[in-house]
N, C-alpha and C positions, 0 to 999 in steps of 0.2 A: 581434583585440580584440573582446570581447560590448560589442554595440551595447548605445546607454543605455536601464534598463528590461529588457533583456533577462536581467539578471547571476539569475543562480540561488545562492543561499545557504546553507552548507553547512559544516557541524562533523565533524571528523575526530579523534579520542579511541582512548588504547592504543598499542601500542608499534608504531612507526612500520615497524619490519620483519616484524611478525604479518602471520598471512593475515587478509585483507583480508573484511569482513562488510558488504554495504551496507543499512538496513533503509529500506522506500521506506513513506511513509505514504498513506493512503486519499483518499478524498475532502471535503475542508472539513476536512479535518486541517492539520498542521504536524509539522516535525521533532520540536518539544517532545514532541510524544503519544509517539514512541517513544524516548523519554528512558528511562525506566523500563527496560526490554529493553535498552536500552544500556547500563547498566550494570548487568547479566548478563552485558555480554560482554566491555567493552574491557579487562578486566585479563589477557583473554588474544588479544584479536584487537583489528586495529587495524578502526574502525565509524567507518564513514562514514552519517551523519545530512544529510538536506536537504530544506528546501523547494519543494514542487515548483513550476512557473510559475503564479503566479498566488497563491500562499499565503504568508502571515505576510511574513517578510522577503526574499519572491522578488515580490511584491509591489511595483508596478504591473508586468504584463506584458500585452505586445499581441498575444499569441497565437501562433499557434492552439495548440488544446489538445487535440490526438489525444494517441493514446498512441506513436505514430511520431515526433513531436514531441518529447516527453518521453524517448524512449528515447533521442534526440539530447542532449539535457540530460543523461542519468545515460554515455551515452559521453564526455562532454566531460568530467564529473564523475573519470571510472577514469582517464584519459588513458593507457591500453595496460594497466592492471593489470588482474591476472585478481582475480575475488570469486567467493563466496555471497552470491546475491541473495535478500531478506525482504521480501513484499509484503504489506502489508497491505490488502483489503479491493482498491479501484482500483489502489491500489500494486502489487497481485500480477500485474494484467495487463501492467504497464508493465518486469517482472521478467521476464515470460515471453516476451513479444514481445521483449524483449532479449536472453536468451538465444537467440533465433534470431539477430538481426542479427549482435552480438557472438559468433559460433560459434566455441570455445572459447576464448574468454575467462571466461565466464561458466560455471563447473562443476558448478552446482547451484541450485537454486530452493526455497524455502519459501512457501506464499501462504496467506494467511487469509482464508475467506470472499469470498471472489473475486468480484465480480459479473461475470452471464456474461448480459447485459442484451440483446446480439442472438441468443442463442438463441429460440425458439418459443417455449418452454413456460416463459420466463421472466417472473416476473408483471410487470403494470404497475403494481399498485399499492403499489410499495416507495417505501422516503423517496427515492430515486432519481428514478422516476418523474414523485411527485409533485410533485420540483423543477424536472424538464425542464417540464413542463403550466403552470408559475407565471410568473409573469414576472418579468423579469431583477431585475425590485427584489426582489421576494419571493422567488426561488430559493434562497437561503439560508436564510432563516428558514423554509421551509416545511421544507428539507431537516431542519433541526436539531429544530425539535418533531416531525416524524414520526421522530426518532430519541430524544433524549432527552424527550416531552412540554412539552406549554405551561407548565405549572408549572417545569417548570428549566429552560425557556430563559428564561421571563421573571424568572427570578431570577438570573440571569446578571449582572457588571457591563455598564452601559449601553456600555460603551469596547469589553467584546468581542460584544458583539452586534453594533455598527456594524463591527466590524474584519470579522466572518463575511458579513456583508453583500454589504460593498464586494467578496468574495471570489464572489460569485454566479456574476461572469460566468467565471469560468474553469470554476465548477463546472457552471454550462449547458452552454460549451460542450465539455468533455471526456464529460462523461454524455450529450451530446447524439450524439456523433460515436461514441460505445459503443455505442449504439443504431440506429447506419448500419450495420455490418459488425462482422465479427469480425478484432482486430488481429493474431492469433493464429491461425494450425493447431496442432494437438495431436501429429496425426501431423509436425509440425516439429521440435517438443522433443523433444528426446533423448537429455538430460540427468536425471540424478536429481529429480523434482520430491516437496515434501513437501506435502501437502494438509490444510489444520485445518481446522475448524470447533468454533465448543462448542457444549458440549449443551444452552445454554439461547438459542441464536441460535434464528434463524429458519426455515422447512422450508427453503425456496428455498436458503437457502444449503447446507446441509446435502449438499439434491441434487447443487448446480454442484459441491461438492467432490467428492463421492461418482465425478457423472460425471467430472470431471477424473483423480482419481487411476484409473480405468480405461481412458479414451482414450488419455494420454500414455504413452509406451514405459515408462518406469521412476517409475512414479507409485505412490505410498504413501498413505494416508489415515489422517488423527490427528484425536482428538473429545479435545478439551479439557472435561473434566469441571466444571459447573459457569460457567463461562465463556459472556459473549454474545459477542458483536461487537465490543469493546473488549478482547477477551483480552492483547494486547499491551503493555497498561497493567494493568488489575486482575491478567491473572494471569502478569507476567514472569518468574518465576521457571523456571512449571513451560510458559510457553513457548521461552523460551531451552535446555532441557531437553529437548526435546520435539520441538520444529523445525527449531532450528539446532543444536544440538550434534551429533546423529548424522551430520551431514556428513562430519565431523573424524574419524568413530570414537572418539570418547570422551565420557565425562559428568565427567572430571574437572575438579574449579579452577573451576565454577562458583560465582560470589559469589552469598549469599546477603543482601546485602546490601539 
C-alpha cells in the first residue's frame, strides 16, 4: 500500500492492449503539459501521463527527490509492462536512468533538451541554476520568470502562481541532487535513445543533446525547427512525428488533431 502523501497521479488514455508510450514531464511541469503530445498518440498507443512527486496532484510529497527515486515512482507506475520512454527536459533523465534499472523492460527512449547539470561545462546560469541559489520560497518563481519572463508570470492567475510555488521544494530538491552527480552512464544505455532539441532553444541544450546522441551506443539527434523548450506542447504534432513515431517504424495514423 503507498503510504499517505506518497500516491503519485497518473492518466492512462488508448486502447488498453496498444504498446505502451509513457511521456514524463520536466521540471515545475505537470502531466497536463504533455496533454497536447498525448493526443498525437493514444488513438494508436495506449499513454500513460503522470505527475511527478511533488507536482500538481502528486502533491504533498515528502521526498526525496533524486531521479533514483522517481524511477521507483515510473516502475511502480509500468508494474512489469515493457514502454517507450518520452522525457521531457528533467523528465528525460528520469527516462534514461530507467532504462538502465528496468533493463529490458524499457526498449527505447526519446528526451528533449535534457539538462545535463553535473557535467563541467554546464552553465550555472540557467533558470535551473538560479532556482537551486534562491530560497526555498522563491525557488519557483525565480525558476518560471527566468523561463517565461516577469511580465508572464505576473500575469499568470494568482491561484497558479501560488500552486508553482508550493511546488519549489521538490523543484530544489531534484535540481539540487542533479547537480551532486550524474544519475546516469551513457556508456549504460543501450537501447535506441532519440535526442531533440529546437532551434530556437538554448546553446547549452543543443550541446547536452548533441553530446548525448554521440555518447550513447544507439543515439540519434533531431532539431525541431522553430521550436524552444516547450516543443512538446507548441509543436506536438511534428514531435510525436519525429520522436516517438520512429520507434514503431512507421509515421502512419498520426492524429492531426
Amino acid at each position: 500500500m503507498t503510504p499517505p502523501g506518497h500516491r503519485i497521479h497518473s492518466d492512462e488514455t488508448g486502447p488498453a492492449d496498444a504498446p505502451l508510450v509513457v511521456l514524463i514531464h520536466g521540471s515545475l511541469d505537470r502531466s497536463a503539459g504533455m496533454a497536447r503530445l498525448a493526443r498525437q498518440l493514444h488513438h494508436r498507443f495506449r499513454v500513460l501521463r503522470y505527475d511527478r512527486r511533488g507536482y500538481a496532484r502528486s502533491f504533498p510529497h515528502p521526498g526525496p527527490f533524486t531521479v533514483a527515486d522517481q524511477v521507483r515512482d515510473l516502475e511502480r507506475l509500468l508494474d512489469g509492462r515493457a514502454a517507450v520512454l518520452v522525457g521531457h527536459s528533467y523528465g528525460g533523465n528520469v527516462a534514461l536512468a530507467a532504462s538502465i534499472h528496468l533493463d529490458g523492460q524499457v526498449s527505447s527512449v526519446s528526451v528533449f533538451e535534457t539538462p545535463l547539470s553535473w557535467m563541467s561545462w554546464w552553465p550555472g546560469t540557467t533558470a535551473g541554476g538560479a532556482s537551486v541559489a534562491a530560497s526555498s520560497e522563491d525557488a519557483a518563481e525565480t525558476f518560471m520568470k527566468r523561463l517565461i519572463g516577469t511580465e508572464a508570470w505576473d500575469a499568470l492567475p494568482e491561484r497558479t502562481r501560488e500552486e508553482r510555488r508550493r511546488e519549489g521544494t521538490a523543484l530544489q530538491g531534484e535540481l539540487s541532487a542533479l547537480r551532486e552527480g550524474a544519475p546516469w552512464s551513457p556508456e549504460n544505455v543501450t537501447i535506441p535513445v532519440m535526442c531533440g532539441y529546437g532551434s530556437l532553444g538554448s546553446p547549452h541544450h543543443r550541446e547536452g543533446m548533441t553530446w548525448l546522441s554521440a555518447e550513447v551506443a544507439k543515439g540519434e539527434l533531431v532539431c525541431i525547427e522553430g521550436a524552444g523548450h516547450g516543443a512538446p506542447n507548441s509543436h506536438a504534432e511534428e514531435f510525436a512525428r519525429r520522436l516517438v513515431m520512429p520507434h514503431f517504424d512507421t509515421t502512419d495514423g498520426i492524429s492531426t488533431a
